[in-house]
N, CA, C and O atoms as a MOPAC input file, in Angstrom:
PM7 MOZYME 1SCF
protein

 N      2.44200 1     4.56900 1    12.40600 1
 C      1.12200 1     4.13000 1    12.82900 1
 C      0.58100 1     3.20600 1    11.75500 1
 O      1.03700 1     3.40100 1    10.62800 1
 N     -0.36700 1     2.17300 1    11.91000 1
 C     -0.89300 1     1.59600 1    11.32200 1
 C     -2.14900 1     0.81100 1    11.56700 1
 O     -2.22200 1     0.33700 1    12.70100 1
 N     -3.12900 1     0.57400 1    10.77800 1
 C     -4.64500 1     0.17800 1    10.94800 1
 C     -4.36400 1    -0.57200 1    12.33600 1
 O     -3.46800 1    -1.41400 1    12.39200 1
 N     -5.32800 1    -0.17800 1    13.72000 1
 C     -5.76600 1    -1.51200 1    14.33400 1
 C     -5.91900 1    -2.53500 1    13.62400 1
 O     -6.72900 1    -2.52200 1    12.69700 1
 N     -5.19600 1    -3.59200 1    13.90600 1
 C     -5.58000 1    -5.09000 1    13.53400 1
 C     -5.97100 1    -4.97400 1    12.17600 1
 O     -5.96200 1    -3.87500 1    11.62300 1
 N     -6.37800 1    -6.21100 1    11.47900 1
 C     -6.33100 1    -6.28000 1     9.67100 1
 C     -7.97300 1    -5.50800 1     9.62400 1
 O     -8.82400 1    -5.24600 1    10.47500 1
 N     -7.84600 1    -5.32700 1     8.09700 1
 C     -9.30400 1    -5.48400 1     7.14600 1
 C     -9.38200 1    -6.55900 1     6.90500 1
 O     -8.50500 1    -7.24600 1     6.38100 1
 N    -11.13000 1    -7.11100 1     7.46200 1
 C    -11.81300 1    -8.11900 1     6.96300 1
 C    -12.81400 1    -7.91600 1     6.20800 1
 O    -13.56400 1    -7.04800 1     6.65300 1
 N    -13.21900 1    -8.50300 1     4.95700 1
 C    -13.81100 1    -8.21800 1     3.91700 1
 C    -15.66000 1    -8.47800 1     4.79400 1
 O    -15.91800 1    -8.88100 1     5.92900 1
 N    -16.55300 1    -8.06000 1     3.72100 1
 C    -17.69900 1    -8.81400 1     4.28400 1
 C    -17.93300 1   -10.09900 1     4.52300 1
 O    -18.79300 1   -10.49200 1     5.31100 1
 N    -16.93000 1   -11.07500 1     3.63500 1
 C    -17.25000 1   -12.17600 1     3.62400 1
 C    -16.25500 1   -13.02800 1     4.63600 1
 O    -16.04900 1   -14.23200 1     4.48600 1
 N    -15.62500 1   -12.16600 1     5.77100 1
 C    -14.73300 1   -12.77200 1     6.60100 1
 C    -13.11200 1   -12.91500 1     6.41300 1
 O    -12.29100 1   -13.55300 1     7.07300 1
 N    -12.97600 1   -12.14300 1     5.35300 1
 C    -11.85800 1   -12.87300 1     4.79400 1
 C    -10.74600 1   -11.87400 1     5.34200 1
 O    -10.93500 1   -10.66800 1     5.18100 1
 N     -9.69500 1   -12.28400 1     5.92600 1
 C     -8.72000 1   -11.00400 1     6.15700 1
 C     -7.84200 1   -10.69600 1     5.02800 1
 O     -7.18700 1   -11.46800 1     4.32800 1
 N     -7.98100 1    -9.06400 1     4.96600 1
 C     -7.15500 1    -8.39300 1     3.43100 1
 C     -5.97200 1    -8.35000 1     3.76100 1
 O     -5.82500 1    -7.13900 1     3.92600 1
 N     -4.79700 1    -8.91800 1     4.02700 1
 C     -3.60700 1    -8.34300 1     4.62300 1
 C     -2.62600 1    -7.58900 1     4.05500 1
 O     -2.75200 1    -7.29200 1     2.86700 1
 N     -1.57400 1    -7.18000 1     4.73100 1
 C     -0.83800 1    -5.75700 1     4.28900 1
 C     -0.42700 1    -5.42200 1     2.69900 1
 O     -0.41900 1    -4.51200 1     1.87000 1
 N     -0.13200 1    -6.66800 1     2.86700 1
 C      0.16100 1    -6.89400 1     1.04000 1
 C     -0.69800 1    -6.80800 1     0.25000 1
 O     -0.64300 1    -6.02300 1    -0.69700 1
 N     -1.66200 1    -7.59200 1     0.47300 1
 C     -3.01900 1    -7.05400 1    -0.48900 1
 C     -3.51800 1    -5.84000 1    -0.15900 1
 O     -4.35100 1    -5.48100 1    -0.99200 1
 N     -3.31700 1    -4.90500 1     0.89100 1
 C     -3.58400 1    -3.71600 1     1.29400 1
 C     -3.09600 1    -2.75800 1    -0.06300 1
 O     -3.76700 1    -2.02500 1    -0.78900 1
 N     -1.34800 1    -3.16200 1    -0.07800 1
 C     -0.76100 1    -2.13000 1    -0.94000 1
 C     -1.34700 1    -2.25100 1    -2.68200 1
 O     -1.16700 1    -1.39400 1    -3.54600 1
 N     -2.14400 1    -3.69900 1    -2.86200 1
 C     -2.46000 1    -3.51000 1    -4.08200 1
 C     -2.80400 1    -2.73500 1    -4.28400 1
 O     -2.29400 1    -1.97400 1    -5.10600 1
 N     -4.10100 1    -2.44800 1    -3.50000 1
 C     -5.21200 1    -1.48600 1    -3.78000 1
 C     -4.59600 1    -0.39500 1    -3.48300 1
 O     -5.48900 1     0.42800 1    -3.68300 1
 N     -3.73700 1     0.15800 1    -3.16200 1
 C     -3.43300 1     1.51500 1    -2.62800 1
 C     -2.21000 1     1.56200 1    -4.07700 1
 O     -2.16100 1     2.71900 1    -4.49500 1
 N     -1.57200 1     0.91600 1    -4.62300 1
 C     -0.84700 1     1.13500 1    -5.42600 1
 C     -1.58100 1     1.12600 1    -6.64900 1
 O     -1.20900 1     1.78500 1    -7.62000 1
 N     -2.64600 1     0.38500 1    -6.65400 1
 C     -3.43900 1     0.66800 1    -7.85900 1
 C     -3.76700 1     1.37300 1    -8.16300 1
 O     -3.71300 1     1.63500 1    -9.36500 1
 N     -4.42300 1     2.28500 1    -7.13300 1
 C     -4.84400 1     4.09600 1    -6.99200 1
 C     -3.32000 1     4.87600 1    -7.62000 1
 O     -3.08900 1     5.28800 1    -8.75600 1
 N     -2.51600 1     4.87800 1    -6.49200 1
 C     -1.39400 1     5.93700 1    -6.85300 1
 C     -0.87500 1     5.74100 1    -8.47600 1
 O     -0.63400 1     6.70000 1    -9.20800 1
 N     -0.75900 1     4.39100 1    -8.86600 1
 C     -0.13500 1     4.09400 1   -10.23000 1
 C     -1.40600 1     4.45100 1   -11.30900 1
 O     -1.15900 1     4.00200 1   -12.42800 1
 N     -2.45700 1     5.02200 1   -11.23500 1
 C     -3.22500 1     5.43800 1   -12.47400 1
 C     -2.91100 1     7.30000 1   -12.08600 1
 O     -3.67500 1     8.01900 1   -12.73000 1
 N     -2.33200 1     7.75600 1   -11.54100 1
 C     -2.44600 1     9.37100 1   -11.08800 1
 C     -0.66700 1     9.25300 1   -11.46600 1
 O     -0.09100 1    10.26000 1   -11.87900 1
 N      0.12200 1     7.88700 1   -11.26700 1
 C      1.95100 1     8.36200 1   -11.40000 1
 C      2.24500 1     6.99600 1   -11.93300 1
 O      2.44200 1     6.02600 1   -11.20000 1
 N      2.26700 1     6.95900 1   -13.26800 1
 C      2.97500 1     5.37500 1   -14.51400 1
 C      3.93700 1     5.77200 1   -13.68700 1
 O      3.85000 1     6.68500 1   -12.86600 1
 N      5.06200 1     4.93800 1   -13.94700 1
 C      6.11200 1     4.58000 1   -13.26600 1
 C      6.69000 1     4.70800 1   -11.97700 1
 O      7.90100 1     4.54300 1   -11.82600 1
 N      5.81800 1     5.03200 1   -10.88600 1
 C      5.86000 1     5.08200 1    -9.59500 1
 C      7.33700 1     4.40300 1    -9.36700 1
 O      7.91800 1     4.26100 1   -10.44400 1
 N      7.90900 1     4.05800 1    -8.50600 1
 C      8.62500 1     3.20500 1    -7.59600 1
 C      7.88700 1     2.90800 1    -6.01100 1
 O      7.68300 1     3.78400 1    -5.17100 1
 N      7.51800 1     1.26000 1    -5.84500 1
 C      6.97400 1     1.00600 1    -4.57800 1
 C      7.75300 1     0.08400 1    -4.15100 1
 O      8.16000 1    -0.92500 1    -4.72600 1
 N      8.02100 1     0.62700 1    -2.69900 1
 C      8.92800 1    -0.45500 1    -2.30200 1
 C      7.90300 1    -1.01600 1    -0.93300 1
 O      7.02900 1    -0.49300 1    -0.24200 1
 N      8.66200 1    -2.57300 1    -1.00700 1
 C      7.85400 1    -3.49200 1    -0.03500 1
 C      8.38600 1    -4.08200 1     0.42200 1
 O      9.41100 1    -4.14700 1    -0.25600 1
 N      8.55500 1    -5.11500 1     1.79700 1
 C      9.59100 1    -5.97100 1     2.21800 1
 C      9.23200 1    -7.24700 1     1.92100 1
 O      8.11300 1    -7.61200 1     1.56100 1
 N     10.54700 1    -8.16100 1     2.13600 1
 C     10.69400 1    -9.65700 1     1.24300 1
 C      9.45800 1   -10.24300 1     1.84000 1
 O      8.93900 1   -11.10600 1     1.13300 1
 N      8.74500 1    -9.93300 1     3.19300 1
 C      7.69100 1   -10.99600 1     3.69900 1
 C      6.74100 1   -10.76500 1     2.39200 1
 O      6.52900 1   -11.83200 1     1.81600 1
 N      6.34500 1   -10.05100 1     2.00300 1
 C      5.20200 1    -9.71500 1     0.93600 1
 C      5.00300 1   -10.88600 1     0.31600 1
 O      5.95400 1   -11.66700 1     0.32200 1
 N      3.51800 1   -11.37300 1    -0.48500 1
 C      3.52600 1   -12.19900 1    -1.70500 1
 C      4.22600 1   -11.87200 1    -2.56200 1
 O      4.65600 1   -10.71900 1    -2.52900 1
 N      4.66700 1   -12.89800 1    -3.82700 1
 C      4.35000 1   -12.30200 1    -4.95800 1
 C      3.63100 1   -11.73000 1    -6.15900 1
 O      3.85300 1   -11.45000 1    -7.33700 1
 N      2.51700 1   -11.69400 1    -5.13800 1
 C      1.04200 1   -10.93000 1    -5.96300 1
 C      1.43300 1    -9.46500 1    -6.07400 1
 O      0.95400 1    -8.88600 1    -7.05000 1
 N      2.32700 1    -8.64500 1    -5.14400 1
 C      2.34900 1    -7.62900 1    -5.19400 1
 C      2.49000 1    -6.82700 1    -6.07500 1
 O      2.47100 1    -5.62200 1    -5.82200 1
 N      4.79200 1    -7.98800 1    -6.45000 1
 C      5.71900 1    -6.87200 1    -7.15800 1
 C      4.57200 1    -7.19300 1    -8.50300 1
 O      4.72000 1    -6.35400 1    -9.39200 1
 N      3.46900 1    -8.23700 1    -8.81100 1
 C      3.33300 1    -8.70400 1    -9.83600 1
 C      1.72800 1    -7.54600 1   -10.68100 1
 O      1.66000 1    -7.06100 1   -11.81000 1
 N      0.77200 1    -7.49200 1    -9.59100 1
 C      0.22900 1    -5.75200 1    -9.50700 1
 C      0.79600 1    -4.84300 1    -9.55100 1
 O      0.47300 1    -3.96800 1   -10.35600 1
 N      1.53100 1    -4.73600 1    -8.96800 1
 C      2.63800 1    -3.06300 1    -9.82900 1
 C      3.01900 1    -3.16200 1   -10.93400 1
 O      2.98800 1    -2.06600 1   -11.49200 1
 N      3.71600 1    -4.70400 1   -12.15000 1
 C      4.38600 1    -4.20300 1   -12.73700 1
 C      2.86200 1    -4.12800 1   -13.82200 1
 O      2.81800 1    -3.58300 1   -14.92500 1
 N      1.87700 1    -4.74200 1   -13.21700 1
 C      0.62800 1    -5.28600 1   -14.49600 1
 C      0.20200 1    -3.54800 1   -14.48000 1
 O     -0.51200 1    -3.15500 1   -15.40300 1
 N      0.61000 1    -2.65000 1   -13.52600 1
 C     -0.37400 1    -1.54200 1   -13.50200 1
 C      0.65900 1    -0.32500 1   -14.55100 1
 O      0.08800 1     0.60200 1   -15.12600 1
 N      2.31100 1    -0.54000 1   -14.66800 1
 C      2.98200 1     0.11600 1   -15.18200 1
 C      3.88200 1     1.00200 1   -14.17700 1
 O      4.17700 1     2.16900 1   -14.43600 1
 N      4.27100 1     0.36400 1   -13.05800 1
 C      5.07300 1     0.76800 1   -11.53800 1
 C      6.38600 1    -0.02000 1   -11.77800 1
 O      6.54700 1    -0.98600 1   -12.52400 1
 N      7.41900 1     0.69100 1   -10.86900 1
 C      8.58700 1    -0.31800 1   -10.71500 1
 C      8.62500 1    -0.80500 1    -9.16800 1
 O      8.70400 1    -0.06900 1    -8.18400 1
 N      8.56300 1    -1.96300 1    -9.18400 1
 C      8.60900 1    -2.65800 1    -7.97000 1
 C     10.29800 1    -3.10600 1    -7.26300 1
 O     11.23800 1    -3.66900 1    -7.82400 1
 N     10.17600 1    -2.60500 1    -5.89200 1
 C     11.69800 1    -2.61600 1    -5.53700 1
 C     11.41300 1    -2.92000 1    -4.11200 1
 O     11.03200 1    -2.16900 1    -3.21400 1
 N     11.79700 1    -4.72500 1    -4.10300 1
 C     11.76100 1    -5.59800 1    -2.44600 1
 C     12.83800 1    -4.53800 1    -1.71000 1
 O     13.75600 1    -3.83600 1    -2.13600 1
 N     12.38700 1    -4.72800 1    -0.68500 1
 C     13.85300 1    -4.16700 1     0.27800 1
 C     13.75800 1    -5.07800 1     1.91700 1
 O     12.74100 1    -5.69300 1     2.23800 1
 N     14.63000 1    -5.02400 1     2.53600 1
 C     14.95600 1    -5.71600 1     3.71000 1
 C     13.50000 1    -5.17500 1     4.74700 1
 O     12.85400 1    -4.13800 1     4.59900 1
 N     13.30800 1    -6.17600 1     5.70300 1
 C     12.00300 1    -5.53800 1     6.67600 1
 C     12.57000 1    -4.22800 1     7.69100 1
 O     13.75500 1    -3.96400 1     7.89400 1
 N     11.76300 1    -3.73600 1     8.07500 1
 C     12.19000 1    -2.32400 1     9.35300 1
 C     11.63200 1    -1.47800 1     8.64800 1
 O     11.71300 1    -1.43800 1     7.42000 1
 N     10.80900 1    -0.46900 1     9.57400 1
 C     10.22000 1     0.55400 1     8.71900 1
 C     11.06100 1     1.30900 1     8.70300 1
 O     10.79300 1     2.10400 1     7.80200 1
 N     12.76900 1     1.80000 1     9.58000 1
 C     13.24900 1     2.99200 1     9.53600 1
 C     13.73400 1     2.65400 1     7.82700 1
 O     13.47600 1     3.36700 1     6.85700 1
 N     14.34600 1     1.61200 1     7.83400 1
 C     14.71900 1     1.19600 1     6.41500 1
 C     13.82900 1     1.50600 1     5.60600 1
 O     14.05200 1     2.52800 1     4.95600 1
 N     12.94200 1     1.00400 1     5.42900 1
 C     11.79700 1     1.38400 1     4.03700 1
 C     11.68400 1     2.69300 1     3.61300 1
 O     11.58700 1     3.04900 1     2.43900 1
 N     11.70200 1     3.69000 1     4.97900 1
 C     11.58400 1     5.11400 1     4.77900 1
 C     12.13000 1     5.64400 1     4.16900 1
 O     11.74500 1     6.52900 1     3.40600 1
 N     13.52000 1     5.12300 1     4.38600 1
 C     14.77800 1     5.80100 1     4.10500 1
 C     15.23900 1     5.43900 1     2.37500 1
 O     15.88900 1     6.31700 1     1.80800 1
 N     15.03800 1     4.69800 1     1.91500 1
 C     15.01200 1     3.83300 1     0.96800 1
 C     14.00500 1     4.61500 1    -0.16400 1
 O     14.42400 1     5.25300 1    -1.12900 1
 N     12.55100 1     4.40300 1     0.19900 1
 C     11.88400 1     5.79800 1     0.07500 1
 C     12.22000 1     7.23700 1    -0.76900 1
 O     12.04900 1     7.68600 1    -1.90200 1
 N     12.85700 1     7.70000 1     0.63100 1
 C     13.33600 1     9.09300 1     0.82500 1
 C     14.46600 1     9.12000 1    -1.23800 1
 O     14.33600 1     9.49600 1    -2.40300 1
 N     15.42100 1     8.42000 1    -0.30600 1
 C     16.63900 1     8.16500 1    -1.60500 1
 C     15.94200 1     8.33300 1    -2.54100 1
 O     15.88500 1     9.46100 1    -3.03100 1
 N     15.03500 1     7.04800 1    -3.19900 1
 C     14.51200 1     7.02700 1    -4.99700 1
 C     13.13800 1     7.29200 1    -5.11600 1
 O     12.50200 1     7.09700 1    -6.15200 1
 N     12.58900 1     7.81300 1    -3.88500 1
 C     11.44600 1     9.08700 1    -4.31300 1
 C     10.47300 1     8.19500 1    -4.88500 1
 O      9.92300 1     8.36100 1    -5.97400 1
 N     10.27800 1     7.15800 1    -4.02200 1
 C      9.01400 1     6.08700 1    -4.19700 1
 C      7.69600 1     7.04500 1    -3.86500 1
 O      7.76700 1     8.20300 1    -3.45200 1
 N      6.63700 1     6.39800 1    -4.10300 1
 C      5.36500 1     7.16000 1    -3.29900 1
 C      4.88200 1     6.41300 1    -2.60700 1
 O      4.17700 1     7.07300 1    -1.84400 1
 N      4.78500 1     5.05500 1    -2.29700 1
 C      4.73100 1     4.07400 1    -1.37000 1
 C      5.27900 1     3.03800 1    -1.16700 1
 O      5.75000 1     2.32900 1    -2.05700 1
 N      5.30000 1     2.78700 1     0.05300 1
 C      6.40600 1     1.43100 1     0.34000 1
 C      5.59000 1     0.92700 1     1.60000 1
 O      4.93900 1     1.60200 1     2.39800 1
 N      5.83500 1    -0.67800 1     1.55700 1
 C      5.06200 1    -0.75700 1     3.32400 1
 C      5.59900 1    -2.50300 1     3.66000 1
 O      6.10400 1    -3.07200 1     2.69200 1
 N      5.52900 1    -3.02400 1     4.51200 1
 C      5.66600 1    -4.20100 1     5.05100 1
 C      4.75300 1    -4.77000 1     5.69900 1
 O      3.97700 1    -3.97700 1     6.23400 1
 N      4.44000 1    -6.35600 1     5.94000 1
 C      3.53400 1    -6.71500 1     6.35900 1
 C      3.07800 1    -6.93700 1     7.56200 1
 O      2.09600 1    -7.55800 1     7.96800 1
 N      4.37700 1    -6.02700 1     8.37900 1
 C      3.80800 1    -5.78000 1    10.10100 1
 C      2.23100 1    -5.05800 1     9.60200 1
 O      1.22400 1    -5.40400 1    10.21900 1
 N      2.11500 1    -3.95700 1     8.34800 1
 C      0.80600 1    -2.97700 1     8.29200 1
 C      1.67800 1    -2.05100 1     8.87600 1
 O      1.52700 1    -1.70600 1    10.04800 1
 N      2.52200 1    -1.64300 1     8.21100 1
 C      3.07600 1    -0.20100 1     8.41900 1
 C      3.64600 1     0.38500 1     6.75600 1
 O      4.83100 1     0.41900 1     6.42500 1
 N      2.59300 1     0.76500 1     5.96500 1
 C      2.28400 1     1.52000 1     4.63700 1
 C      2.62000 1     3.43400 1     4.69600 1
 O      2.00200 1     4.43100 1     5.06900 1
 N      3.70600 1     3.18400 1     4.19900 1
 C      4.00500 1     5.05200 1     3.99100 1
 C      3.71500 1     5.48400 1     3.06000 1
 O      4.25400 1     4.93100 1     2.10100 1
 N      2.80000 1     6.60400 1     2.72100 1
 C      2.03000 1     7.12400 1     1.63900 1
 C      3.21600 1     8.36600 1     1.13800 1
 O      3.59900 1     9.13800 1     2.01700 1
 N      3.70800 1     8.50700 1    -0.12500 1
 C      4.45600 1     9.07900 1    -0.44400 1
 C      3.88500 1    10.54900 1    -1.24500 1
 O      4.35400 1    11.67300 1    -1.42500 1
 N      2.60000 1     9.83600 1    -1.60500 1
 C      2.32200 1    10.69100 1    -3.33500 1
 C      1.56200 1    11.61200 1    -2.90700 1
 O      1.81000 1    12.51700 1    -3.70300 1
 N      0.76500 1    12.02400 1    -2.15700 1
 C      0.23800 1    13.36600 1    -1.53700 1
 C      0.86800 1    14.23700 1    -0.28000 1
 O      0.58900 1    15.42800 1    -0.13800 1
 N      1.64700 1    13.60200 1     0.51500 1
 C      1.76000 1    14.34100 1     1.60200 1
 C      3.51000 1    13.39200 1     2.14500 1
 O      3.52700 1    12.25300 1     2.61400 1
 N      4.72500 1    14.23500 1     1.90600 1
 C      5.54200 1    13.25900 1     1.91200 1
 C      5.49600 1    12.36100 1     3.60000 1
 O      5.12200 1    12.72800 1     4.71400 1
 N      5.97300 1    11.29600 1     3.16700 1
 C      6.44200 1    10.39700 1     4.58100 1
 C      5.56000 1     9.75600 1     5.39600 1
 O      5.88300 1     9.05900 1     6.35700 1
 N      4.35700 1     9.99900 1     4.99800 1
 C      2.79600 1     9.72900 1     6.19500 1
 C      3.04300 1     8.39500 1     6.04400 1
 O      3.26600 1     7.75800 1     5.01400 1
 N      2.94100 1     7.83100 1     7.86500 1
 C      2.67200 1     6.57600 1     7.98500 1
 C      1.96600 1     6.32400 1     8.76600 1
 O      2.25700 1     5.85800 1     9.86700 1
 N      0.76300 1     6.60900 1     8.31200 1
 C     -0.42400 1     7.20700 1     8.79700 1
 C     -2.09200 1     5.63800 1     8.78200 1
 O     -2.47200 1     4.90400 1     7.87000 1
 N     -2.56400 1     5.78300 1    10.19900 1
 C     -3.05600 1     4.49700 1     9.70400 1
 C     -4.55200 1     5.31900 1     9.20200 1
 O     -5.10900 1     5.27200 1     8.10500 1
 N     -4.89000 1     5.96700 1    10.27800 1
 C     -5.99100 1     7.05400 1     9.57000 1
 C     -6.54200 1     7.17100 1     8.08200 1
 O     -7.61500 1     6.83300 1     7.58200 1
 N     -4.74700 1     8.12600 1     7.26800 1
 C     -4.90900 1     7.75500 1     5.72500 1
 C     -4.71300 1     6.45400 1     5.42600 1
 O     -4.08800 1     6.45100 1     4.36600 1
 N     -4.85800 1     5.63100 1     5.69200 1
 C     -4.62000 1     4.10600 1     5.36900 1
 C     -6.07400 1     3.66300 1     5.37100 1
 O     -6.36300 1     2.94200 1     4.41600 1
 N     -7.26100 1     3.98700 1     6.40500 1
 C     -8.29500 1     3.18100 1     6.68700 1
 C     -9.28900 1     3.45800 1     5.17500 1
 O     -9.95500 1     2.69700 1     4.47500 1
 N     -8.80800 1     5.83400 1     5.07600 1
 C     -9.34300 1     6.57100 1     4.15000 1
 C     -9.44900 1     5.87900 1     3.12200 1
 O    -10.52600 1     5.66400 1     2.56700 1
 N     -8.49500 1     5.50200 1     2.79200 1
 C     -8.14300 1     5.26200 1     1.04900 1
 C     -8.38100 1     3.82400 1     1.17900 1
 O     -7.96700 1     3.35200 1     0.12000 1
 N     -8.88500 1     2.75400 1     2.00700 1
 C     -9.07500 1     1.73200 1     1.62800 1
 C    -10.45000 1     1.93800 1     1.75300 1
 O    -11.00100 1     1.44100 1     0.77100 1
 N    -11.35100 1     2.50900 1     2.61300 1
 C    -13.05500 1     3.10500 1     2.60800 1
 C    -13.19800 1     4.11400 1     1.01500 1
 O    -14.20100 1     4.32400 1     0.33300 1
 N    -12.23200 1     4.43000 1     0.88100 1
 C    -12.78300 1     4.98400 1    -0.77600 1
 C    -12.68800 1     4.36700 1    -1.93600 1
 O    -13.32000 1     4.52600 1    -2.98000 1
 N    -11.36500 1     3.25200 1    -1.49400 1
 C    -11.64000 1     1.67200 1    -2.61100 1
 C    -12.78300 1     1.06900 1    -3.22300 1
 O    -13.23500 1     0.76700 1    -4.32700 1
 N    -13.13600 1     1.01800 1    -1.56600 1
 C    -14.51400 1    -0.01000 1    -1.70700 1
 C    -15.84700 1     0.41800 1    -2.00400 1
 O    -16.79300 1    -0.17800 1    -2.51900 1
 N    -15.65600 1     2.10200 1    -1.37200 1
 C    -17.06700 1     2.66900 1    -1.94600 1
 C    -16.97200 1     2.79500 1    -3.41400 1
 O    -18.03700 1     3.09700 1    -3.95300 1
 N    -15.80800 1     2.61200 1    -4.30000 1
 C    -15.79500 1     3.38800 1    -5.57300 1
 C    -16.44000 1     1.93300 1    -6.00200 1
 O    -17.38400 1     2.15100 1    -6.76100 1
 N    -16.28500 1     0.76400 1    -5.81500 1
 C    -16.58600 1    -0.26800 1    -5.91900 1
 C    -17.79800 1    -1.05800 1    -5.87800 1
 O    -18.13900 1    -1.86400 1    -6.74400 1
 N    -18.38500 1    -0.79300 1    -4.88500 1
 C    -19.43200 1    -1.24200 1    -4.44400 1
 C    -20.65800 1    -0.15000 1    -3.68000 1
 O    -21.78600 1    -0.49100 1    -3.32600 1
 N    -20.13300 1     1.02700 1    -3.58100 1
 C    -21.28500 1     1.89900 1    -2.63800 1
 C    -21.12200 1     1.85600 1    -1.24600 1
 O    -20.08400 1     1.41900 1    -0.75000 1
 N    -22.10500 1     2.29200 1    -0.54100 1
 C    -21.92400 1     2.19700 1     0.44400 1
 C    -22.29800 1     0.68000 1     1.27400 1
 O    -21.86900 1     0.46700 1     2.40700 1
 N    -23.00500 1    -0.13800 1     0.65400 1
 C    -23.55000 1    -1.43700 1     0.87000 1
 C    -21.98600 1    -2.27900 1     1.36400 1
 O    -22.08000 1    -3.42000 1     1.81600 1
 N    -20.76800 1    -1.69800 1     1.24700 1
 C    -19.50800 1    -2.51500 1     1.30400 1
 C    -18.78600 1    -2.39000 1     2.73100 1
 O    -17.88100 1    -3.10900 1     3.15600 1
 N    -19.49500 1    -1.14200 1     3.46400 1
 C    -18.67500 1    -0.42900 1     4.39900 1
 C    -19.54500 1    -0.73800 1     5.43100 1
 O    -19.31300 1    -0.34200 1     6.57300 1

């Protein structure tokens, strides 16, 4: 599962999947230094380049979510996602690919950020 359609900021701007995982890897990588997140080749290179600035190991892998999972599973990443917007949350609850926890943790980004004035 994954968010209906993108996050658009207040100012119009669409956040897309990749910039999604910043913020979600930014979170997981201050709670787990050396995480492993894996992402597929569509991604920027803003991504692998936020993981390594946060102290994560960043590891591209081919697109398909069965792949990412699995990939995952093997080296015990805590998140991995592609830019269809299909983000698997590893580090609390294994395997969730969940858009629900996806909307959560990007509404607790922004409140930590800005308040409620953001949402």
């Amino acid at each position: 599962m994954r968010i209906g359609g993108e996050i658009v900021s207040k100012e119009g701007k669409i956040i897309f999947p990749d910039m999604q995982m910043v913020l979600f890897s930014t979170s997981i990588l201050k709670r787990n230094k050396n995480a492993k997140i894996f992402f597929d080749v569509k991604c920027s290179k803003i991504l692998p380049e936020a993981i390594d600035k946060k102290e994560g190991i960043p590891i591209m892998s081919k697109t398909g979510h069965s792949y990412i999972k699995e990939c995952m599973q093997q080296e015990k990443a805590l998140l991995g996602g592609e830019m269809s917007g299909h983000i698997f949350f590893n580090d609390r609850w294994p395997g969730f690919d969940d858009g629900y926890m996806q909307e959560q943790d990007v509404r607790n980004y922004f409140k930590s950020k800005c308040g409620r004035r953001c949402l």
